[in-house]
C-alpha positions as CSV (number, residue, x, y, z in Angstrom):
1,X,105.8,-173.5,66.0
2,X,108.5,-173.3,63.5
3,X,112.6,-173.0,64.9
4,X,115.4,-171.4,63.1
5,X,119.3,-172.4,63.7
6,X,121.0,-169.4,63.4
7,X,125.3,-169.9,62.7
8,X,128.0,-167.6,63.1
9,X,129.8,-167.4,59.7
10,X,131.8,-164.2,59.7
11,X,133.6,-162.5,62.4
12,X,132.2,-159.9,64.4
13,X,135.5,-157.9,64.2
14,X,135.3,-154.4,62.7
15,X,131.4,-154.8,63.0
16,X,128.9,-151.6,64.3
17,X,127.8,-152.0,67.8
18,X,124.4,-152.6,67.3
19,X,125.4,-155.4,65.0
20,X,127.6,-156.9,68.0
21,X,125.0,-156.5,70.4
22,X,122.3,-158.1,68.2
23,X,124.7,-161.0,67.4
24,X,125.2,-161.5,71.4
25,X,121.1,-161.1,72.4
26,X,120.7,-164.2,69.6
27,X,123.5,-166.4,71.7
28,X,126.3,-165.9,69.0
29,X,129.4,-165.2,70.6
30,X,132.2,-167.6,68.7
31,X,132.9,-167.8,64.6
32,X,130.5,-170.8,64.0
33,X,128.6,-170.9,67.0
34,X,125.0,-172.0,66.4
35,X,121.3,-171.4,68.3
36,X,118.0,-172.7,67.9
37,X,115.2,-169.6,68.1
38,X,111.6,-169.3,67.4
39,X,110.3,-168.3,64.4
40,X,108.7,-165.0,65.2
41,X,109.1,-161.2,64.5
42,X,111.5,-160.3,66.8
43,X,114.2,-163.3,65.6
44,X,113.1,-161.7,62.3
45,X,114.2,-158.1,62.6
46,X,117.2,-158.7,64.7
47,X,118.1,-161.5,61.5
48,X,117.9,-158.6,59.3
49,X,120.2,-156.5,61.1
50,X,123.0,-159.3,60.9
51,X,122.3,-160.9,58.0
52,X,125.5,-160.3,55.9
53,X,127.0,-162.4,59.0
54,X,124.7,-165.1,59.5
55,X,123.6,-168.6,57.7
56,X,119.8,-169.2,58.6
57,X,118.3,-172.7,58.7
58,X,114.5,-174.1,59.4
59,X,115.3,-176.7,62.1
């Protein structure tokens, strides 16, 4: 099964807190902090919430 790395690019200052949240349950805490997750639905829809914050990657 397929892995994404998932980075950190923007700040989470001034965000919604659903978007904070959602950036914390995928392990991003730190401007540039990266995570490997499985390529399923769930990493999906919880990308799409953050994506304007977020680089995605196939690893």
């Amino acid at each position: 099964m397929a892995n994404l790395k998932i980075t950190l690019v923007r700040s989470l200052n001034s965000c919604k807190k659903n978007q904070i949240a959602t950036a914390n349950s995928l392990g991003l805490r730190k401007l540039n902090s990266s995570t490997i997750q499985p390529d399923n639905e769930a990493t999906k829809g919880k990308i799409k919430v953050i994506s304007h914050l977020v680089k995605v990657e196939e690893a």
